[in-house]
C-alpha positions as CSV (number, residue, x, y, z in Angstrom):
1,X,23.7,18.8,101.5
2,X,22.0,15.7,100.4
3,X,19.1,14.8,101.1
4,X,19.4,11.0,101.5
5,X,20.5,12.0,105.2
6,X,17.0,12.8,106.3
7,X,13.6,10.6,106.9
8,X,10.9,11.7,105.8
9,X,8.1,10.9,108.4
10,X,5.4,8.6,107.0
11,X,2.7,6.4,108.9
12,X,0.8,3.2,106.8
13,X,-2.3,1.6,107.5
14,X,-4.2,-1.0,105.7
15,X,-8.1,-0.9,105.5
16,X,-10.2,-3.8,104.5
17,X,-13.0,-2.7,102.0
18,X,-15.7,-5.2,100.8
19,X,-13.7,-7.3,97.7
20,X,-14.6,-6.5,94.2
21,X,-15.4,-2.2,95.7
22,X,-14.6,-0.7,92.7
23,X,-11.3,1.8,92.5
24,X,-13.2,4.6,90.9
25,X,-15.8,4.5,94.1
26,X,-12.5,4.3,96.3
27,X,-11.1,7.1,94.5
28,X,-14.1,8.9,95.0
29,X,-14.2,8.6,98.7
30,X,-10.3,9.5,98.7
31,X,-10.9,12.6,96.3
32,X,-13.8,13.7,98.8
33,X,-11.8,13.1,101.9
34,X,-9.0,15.3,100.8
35,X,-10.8,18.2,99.8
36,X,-12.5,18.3,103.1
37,X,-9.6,18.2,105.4
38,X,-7.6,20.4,102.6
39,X,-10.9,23.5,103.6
40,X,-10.2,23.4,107.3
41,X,-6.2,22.6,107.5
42,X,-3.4,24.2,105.3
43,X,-1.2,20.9,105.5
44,X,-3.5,18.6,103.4
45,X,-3.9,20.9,100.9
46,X,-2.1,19.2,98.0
47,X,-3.3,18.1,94.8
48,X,-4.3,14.3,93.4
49,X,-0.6,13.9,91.1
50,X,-1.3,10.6,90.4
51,X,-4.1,8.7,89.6
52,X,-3.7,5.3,88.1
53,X,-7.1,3.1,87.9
54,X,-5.9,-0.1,86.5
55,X,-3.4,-0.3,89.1
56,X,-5.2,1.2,92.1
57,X,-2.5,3.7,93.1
58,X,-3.6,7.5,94.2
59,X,-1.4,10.1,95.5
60,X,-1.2,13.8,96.0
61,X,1.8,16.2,96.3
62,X,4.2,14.8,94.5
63,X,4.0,11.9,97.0
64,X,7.9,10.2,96.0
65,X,9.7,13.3,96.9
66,X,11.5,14.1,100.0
67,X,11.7,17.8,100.1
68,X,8.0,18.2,100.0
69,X,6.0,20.0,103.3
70,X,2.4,19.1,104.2
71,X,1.0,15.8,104.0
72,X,1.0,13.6,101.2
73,X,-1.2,10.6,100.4
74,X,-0.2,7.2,98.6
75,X,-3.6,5.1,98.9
76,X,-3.4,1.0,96.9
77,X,-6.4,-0.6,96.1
78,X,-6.3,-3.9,95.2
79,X,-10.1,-4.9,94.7
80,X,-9.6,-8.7,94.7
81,X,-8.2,-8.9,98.3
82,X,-10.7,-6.1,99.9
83,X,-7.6,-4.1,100.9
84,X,-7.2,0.0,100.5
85,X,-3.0,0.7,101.8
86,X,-2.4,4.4,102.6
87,X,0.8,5.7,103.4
88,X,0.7,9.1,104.8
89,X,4.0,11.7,104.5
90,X,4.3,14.7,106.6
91,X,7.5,16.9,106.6
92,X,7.9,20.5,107.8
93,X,11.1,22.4,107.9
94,X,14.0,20.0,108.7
95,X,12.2,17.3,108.3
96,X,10.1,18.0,111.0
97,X,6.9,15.3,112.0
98,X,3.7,17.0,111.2
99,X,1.6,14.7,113.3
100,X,1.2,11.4,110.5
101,X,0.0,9.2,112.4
102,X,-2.8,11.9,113.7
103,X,-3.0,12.7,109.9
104,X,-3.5,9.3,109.1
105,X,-6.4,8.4,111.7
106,X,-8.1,11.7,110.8
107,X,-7.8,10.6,107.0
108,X,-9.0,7.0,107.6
109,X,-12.2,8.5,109.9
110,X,-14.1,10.3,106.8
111,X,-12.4,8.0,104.2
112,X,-14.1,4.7,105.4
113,X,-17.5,6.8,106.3
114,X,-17.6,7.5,102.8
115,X,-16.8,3.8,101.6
116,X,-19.1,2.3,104.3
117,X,-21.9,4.6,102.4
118,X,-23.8,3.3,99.7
C-alpha cells in the first residue's frame, strides 16, 4: 500500500508579530503553548523535533511524515516581515481529520497571548 494515496489533513495560518520579535521569544511562546495543550489533550502531545533558530523553523512530531497520528506543528518566523506561519497536521487512523483547523485556532489562542505579553 503506498502511502502517496492518502492526504494528510493540515490547516495554515499566518500571524503577524511585531518585526524584529526575536525567534527565541517566538519559540518560547510555541514551546509554552504546546506543553499546555499536550497536559489537557492526548493528540498534541508530541515532542519539539526540530528546532532551527537561524532559519525560524519549529516543528514537533516528526512534522514531514505522513503516517504520523496526533497533531503536528510546523511554525516559520521570519522576524524582518513580522510574520509567524504555522501549519498544523492531524491524522488519525486512515487518515482520518482530527479537527486542524479547531487545533489550529486553539493553538493560535494561547500562542499570540503569550507573544502579545511582554
Amino acid at each position: 500500500m503506498s502511502n502517496s494515496a492518502h492526504a494528510v489533513p493540515e490547516a495554515a495560518a499566518t500571524l503577524q508579530v511585531p518585526v524584529e520579535t526575536p525567534t527565541p521569544k517566538v519559540f518560547a511562546c510555541a514551546r509554552q503553548r504546546l506543553a499546555e495543550l499536550g497536559r489537557d489533550e492526548a493528540l498534541w502531545d508530541h515532542a519539539v523535533t526540530r528546532e532551527d533558530v537561524q532559519h525560524g523553523v519549529l516543528e514537533t512530531g516528526d512534522f514531514p511524515e505522513d503516517n504520523i497520528s496526533g497533531f503536528r506543528l510546523h511554525l516559520q518566523h521570519d522576524p524582518a516581515k513580522g510574520a509567524v506561519a504555522l501549519r498544523l497536521r492531524g491524522a488519525g487512523a486512515y487518515f482520518v481529520d482530527q479537527g486542524v483547523d479547531a487545533g489550529l485556532k486553539e493553538f493560535q489562542a494561547g500562542f499570540s497571548a503569550c507573544l502579545a505579553s511582554p
